[in-house]
C-alpha positions in Angstrom: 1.2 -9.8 -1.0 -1.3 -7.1 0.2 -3.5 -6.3 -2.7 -4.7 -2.7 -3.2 -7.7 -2.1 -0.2 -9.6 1.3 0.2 -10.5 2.1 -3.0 -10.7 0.0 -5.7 -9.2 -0.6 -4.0 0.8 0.4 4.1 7.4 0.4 5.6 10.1 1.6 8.1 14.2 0.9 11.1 15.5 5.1 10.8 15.5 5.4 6.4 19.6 5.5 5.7 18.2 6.1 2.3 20.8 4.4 0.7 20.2 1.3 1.4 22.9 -1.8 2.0 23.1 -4.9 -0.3 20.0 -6.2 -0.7 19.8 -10.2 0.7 18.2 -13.6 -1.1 14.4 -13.7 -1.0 13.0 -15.8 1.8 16.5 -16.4 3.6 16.6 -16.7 7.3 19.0 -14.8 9.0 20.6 -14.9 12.8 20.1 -11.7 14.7 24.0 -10.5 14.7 22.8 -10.2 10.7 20.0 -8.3 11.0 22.2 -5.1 10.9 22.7 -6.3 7.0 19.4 -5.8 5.8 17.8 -2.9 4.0 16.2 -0.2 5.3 12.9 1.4 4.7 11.1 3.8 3.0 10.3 6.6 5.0 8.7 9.8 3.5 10.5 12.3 6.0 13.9 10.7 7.3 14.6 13.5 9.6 11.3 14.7 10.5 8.2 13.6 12.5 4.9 14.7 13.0 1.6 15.1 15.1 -0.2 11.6 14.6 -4.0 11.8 14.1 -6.8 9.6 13.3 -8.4 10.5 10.1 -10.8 8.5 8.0 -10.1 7.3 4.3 -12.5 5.8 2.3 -15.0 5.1 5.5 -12.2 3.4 7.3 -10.2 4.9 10.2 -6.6 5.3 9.5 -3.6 6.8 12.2 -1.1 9.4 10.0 1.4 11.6 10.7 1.3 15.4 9.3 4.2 16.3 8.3 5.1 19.5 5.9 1.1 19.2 4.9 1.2 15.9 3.7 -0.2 12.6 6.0 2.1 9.8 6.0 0.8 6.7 6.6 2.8 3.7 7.3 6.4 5.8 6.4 6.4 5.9 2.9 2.3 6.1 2.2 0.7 9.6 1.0 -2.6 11.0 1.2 -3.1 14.7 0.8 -5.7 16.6 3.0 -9.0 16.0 0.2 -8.3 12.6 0.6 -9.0 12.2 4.3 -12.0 13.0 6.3 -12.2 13.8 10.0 -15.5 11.7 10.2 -16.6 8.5 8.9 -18.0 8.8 5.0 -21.6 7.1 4.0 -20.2 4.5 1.4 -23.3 2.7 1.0 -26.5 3.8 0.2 -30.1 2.6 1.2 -32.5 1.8 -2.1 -34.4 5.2 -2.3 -31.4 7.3 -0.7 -30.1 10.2 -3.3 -27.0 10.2 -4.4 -25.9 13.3 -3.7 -25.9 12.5 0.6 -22.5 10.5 -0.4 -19.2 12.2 0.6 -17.3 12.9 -3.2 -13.5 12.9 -1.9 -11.5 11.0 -4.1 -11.9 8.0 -2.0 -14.8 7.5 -3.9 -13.2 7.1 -7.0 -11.5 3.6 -8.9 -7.6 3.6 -8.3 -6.9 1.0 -10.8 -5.1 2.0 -13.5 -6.8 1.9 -16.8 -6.3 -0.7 -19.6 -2.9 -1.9 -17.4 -1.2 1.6 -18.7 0.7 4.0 -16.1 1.7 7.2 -17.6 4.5 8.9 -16.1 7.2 11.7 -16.4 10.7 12.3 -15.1 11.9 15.6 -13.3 14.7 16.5 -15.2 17.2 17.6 -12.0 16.1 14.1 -10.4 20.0 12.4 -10.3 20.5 8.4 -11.2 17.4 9.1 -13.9 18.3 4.7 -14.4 16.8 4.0 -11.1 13.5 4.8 -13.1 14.1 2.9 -16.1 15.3 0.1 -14.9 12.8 -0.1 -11.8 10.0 0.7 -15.0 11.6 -2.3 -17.2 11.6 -4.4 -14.3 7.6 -3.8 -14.0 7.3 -4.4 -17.6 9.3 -7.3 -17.8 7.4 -9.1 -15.0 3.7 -7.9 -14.7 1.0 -7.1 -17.5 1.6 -3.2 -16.9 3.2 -1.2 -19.1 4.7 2.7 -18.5 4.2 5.1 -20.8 5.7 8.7 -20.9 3.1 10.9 -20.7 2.2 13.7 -23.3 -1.0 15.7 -22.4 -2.7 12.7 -19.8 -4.0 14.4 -17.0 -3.7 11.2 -14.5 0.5 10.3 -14.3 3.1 9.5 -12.0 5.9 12.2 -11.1 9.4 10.9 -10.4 10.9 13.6 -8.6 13.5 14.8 -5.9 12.4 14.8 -2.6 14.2 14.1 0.8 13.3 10.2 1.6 11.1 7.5 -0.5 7.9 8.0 -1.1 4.2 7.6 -2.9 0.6 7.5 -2.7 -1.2 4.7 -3.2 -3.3 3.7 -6.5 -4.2 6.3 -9.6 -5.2 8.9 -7.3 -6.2 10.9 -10.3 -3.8 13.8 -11.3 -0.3 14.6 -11.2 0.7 12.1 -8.1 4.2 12.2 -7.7 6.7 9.3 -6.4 10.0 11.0 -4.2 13.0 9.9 -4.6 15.8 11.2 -2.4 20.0 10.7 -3.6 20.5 7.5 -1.7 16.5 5.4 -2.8 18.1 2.7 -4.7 16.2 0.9 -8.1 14.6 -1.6 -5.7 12.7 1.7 -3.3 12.0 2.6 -6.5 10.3 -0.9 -7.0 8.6 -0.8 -4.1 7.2 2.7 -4.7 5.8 1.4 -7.9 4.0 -1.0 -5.9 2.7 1.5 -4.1 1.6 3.2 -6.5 -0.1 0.5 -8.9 -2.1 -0.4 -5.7 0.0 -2.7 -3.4 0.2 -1.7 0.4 2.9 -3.5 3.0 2.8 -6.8 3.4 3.4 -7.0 7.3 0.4 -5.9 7.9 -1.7 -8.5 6.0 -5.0 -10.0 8.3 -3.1 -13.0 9.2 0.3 -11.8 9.4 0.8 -13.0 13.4 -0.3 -16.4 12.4 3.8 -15.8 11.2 5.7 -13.4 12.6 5.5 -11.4 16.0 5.8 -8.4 16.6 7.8 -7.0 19.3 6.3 -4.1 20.6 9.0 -2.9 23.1 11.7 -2.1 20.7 9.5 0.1 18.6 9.8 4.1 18.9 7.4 5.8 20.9 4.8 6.9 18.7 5.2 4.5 16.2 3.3 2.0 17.4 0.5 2.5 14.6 2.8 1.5 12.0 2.4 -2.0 13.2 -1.9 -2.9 13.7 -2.7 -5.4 10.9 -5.6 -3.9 8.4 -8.0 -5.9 9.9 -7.3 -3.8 13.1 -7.2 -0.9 11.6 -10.7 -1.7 10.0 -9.1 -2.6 6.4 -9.7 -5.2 4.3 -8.0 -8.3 4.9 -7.8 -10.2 1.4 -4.8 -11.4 -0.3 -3.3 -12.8 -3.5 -1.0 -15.1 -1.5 -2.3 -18.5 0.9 0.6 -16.8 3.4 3.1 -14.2 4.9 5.8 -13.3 1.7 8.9 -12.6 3.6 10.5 -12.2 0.1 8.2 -9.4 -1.1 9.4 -6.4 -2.1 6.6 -4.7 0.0 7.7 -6.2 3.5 8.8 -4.0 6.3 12.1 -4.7 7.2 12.5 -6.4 10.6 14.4 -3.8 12.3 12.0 -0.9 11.4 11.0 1.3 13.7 13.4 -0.1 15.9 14.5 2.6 19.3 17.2 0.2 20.0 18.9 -1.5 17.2 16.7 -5.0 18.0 14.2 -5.9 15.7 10.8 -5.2 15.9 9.5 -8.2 14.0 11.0 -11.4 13.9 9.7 -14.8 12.8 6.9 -16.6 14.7 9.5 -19.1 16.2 11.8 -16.0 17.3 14.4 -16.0 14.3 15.2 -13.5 12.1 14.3 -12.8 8.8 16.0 -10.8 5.8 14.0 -8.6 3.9 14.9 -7.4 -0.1 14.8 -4.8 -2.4 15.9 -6.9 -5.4 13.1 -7.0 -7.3 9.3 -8.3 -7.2 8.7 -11.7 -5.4 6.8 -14.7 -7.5 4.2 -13.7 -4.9 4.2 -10.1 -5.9 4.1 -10.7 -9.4 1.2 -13.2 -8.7 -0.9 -10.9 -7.1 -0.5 -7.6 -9.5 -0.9 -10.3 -12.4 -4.3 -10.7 -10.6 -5.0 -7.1 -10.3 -3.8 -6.5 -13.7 -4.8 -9.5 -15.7 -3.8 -9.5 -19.3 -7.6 -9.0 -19.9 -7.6 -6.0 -18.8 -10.4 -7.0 -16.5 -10.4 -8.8 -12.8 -11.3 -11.4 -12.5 -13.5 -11.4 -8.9 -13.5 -15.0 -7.2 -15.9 -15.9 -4.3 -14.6 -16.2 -0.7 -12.2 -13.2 -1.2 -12.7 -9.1 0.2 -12.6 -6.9 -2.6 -13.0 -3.0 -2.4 -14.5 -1.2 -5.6 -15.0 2.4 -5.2 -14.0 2.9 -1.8 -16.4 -0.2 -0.4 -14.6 -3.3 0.9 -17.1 -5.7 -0.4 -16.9 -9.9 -0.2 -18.0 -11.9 -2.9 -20.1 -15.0 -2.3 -22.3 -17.4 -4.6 -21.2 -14.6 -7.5 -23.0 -11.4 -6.0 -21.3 -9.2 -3.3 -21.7 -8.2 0.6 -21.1 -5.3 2.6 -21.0 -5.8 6.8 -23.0 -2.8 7.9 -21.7 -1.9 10.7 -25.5 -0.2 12.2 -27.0 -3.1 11.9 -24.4 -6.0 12.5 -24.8 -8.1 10.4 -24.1 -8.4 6.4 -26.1 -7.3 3.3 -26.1 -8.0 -0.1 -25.3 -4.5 -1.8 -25.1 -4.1 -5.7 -23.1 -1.3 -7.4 -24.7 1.2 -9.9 -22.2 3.2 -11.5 -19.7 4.2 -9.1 -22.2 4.0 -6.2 -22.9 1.2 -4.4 -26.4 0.6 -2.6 -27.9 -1.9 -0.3 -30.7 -4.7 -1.9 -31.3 -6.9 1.0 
């Protein structure tokens, strides 16, 4: 389970929106099944885009624009005042002033408050269940809880759209999660995940100590879906010891595929089945430990966190930032929503 990176801190085969029967968590399955497993969210089914490298919260990320969105990872969404075409400053030297820090909203906490999401409904969105019951299957399993919204200015919008989508975290405003006909209540999981702050699981730091990924069945251009975070200059903590092949955030192993044959398969060459049942016990452990019942995260040593944009490690109870100028790490402290270097 990938736990929520930039910002306090990515899925997809061709998206058949309507996805097929959904398979057990963690079964293995031959390759003449792979054809049976579910498909993935993808933003823009029939559409593709100029990729580019753009820079979110410090780190350099590859999207797609499409229709004036960025699409990151298929399903991921960032609009353009949430990217940079250079690097930001994230950390601060003692006697710098504030106001040399970049103020895009990957500045800002994506966690959302007090474990409440706010949302609304479009009222022409068809199969309004896939929701509710996606929503009571959050409740039901995590210490979040959805509330419609009245006059909050920070919500989720379900809405209509033409494939599976949503961005990642509060982002702050109306942030909306699209659903075209055929996303099914488990895309609508997943999209959830999304946006409480989960990203794909694949793509975890240690991911090939489990699966491989094969690189020559993968569509031209696609290729970025696939680096690990760690490669793409992410964080690389997690709320599970190992790979989840049962969460609901894993790519399928046929995404992305230019040939039918699976892109990822299992680090002895078998297949695996992905699901969009519901949330693994390793999904629900992790958002547990985002959103404790506290209200408050708990921050353990020997784990990456990132607070404000700043992937920060905690060790001996204070935290550490690599600068990257110097080589070499530094303790950093955080005052307000700033964070600055001590050492």
């Amino acid at each position: 389970m990938k736990k929520n990176k930039v910002v306090n801190i990515a899925i997809a085969a061709l998206l058949v929106v309507g996805c097929t029967e959904e398979e057990p968590i963690e079964n293995t399955a031959s390759i003449q099944e792979i054809s049976k497993d579910v498909s993935v969210e993808v933003a823009y089914p029939e559409a593709t885009g100029k990729t580019k490298n753009m820079y979110y919260g410090g780190m350099k990320i590859p999207v797609e624009e499409i229709e004036g969105k960025y699409i990151y990872e298929g399903d991921i969404l960032f609009t353009d005042d949430m990217l940079f075409k250079t690097p930001e400053k994230l950390v601060l030297e003692p006697t710098e002033p504030i106001w040399t820090k970049s103020v895009g909203r990957s500045n800002t906490s994506t966690r959302w408050p007090d474990n409440i999401v706010y949302y609304s409904i479009e009222g022409s969105l068809p199969k309004k269940y896939r929701v509710t019951d996606a929503i009571a299957h959050w409740e039901s399993n995590t210490a979040l809880r959805f509330v419609q919204r009245t006059s909050q200015s920070n919500y989720i919008y379900f809405k209509k759209s033409t494939g599976c989508s949503s961005f990642v975290g509060m982002i702050g405003g109306k942030q909306d999660i699209n659903l075209a006909d055929g996303c099914t209540t488990g895309n609508t999981i997943h999209e959830i995940g999304h946006a409480v702050g989960l990203w794909h699981e694949q793509s975890r730091a240690d991911r090939d100590n489990y699966i491989t990924i094969r690189w020559e069945n993968i569509q031209r251009d696609r290729e970025f879906n696939f680096r690990t975070y760690t490669q793409q200059g992410l964080d690389g903590n997690e709320y599970t010891s190992s790979l989840d092949f049962g969460s609901i955030m894993m790519y399928p192993p046929t995404a992305f595929s230019n040939n039918g044959q699976p892109t990822i398969t299992r680090r002895n060459g078998s297949a695996y089945t992905t699901q969009r049942n519901g949330l693994s016990s390793g999904d629900i452990s992790g958002i547990n430990q985002m959103y404790p019942n506290t209200g408050e995260e708990q921050y353990v040593n020997g784990n990456y966190y990132t607070i404000y944009g700043v992937t920060v490690y905690r060790w001996s109870d204070v935290w550490w930032y690599w600068d990257t100028s110097q080589d070499k790490w530094r303790r950093v402290e955080l005052r307000g929503t700033t964070w600055y270097y001590i050492s």
